[in-house]
N, C-alpha and C positions, 0 to 999 in steps of 0.2 A: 649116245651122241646123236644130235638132229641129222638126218639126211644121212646113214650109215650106209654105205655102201656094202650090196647084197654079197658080189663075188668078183673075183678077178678083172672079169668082161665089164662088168659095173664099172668098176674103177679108170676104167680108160674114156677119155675125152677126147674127141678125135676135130680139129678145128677146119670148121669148111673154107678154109682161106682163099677162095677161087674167084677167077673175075665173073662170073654167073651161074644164075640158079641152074641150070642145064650140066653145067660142068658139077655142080654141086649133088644132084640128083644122081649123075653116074658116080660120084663117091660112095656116097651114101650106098646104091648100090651092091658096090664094091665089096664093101666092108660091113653090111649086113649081118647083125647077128654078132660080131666080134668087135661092138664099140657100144660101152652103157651110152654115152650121150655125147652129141654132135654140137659143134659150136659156132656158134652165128656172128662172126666179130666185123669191123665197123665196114670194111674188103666189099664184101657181099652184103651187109644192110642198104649199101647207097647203092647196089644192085638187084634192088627187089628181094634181100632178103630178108625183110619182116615179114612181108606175105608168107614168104618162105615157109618162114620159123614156124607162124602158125599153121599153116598146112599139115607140115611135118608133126608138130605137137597133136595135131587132129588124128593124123594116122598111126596115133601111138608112140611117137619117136620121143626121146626126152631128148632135150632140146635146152640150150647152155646162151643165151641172149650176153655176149659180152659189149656192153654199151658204156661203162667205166663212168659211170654217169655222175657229175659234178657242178652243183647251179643253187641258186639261194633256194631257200626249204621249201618255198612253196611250190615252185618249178620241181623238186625232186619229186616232192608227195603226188603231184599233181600226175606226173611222170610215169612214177611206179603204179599208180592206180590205175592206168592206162594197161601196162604192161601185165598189169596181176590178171587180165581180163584172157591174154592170150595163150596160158596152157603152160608156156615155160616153167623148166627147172629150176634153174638157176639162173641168174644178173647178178652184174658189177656194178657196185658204184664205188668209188673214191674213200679211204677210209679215214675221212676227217669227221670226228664227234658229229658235228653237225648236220652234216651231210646223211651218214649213217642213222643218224635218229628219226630225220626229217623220213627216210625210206621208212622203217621199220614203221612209224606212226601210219605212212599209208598202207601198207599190209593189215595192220589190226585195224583202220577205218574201214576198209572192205573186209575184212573177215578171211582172209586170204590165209593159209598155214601151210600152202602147198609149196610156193615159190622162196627158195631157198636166195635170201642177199650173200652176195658174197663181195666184201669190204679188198679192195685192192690196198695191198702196204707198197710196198715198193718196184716198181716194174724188173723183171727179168734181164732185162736188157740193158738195166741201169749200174754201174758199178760208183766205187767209194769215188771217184772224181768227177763222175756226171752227177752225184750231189752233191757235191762242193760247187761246182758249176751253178745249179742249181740255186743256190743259198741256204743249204743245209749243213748243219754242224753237227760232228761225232760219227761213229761207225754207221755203216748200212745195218748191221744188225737192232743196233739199238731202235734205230727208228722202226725198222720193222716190228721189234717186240713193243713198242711205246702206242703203233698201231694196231696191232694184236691187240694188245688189251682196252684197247678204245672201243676193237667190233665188239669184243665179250661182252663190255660193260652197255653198250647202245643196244644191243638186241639181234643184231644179224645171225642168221647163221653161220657163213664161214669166212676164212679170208683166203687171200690168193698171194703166196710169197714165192719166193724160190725154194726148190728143193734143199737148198745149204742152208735154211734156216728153220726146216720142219720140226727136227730135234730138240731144238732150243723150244718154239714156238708152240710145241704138243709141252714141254715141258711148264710154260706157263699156261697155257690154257686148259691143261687137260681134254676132256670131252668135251667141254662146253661148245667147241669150234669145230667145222669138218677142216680139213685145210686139203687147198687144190694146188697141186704145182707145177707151173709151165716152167721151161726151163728146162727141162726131160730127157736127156736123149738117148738110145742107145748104144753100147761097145762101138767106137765106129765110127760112129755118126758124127757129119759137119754141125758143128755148135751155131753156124751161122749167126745171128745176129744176138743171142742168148749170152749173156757174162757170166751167170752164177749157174752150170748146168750140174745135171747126176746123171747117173743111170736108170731105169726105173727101176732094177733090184734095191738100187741103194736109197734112192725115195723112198721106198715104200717100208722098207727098215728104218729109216732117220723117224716116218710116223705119219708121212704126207697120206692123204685117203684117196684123192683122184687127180693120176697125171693127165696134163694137158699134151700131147703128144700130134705134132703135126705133118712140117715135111720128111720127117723120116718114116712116114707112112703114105702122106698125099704125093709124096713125087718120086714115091719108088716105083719100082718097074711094077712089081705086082702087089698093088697094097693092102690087098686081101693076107698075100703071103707075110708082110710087114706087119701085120696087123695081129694075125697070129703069132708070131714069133714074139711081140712085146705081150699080147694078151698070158702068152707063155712064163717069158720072164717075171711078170706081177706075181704070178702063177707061185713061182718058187721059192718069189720072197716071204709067201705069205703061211 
């Protein structure tokens, strides 16, 4: 499988969601050593954090550029060729055929094999009537697996669904895909804005490879403590 995730601590994705790099640095911090890779989502880009990202990629950190990135194929290629230069792990871009091919072409135009795509199917936060809303027709699953196999077939490395669709979505993909699942949370924990959530035991059994796991780490009391205790629970499932 591309991009296999080493151990437990690997597997967790910890999202810098903070209004500055300063707040973001005492995370990181924080949680030191108990999180494989840190995520850069759109929060903190219009906050100085691309500098960021690369810094941190500089000083060894893997580093998760979520940029969901969506635009006619020259704009992506152009895009990603930019972004291959800075050290990231992982990117998102949008998982429409086109879109997806347009990225993968500019990684083999730079010779890039490092930076793993990872193809978004359907947002977390989305349920079956915010795509009706939408103008989409049939289950939320379907279109997730209909996108599934669009990244297989385009070239990406992984995609990004919710954890209630891993099972299914390892079942048609096999290895081919890593899959990452936000949506994540704890025994416990406020679902907040998330519709389709797990636990990370139950993720990581349904087949998911790296949960995206946030406020129930960045806005606990001690998220060191938080941090450990999920690094724990992947721990058992595995």
């Amino acid at each position: 499988m591309p991009y296999r995730p080493a151990n437990a601590t690997d597997r967790l994705i910890l999202p810098l969601d903070v209004p500055t790099v300063d707040e973001a640095r005492q995370l990181v911090k924080q949680t030191q050593g108990l999180v494989g890779t840190y995520k850069i989502g759109m929060q903190l880009q219009f906050a100085g954090g691309l500098q960021f990202a690369e810094e941190m990629a500089k000083e060894g950190h893997s580093i998760f550029l979520d940029v969901k990135l969506l635009d006619i194929d020259n704009t992506i290629t152009s895009a990603v060729k930019n972004v291959a230069k800075m050290g990231m792990k992982f990117m998102t871009v949008h998982a429409y055929p086109k879109n997806m091919r347009a990225a993968v072409k500019a990684l083999e135009e730079v010779g890039n094999k490092d930076l793993c795509l990872l193809g978004v199917t359907v947002l977390t936060s989305m349920d079956e009537q915010d795509l009706k809303d939408a103008g989409y027709v049939g289950p939320t699953a379907a279109l997730v697996e209909q996108r599934a196999l669009d990244a297989a077939a385009a070239g990406v490395g992984g995609i990004v669904c919710s954890p209630m669709e891993s099972e299914a979505m390892r079942a048609k993909v096999g290895d081919k895909l890593c899959i990452v699942t936000p949506g994540v949370r704890p025994k416990g924990a406020d679902a907040g804005d998330q519709r389709r959530v797990m636990t990370p035991y139950d993720a990581i059994k349904a087949g998911s490879d790296y949960l995206v796991i946030g406020r129930p780490i960045s806005r606990a009391e001690n998220p060191r403590a938080a941090a450990e205790a999920v690094v724990a629970e992947i721990e058992s499932a595995l």
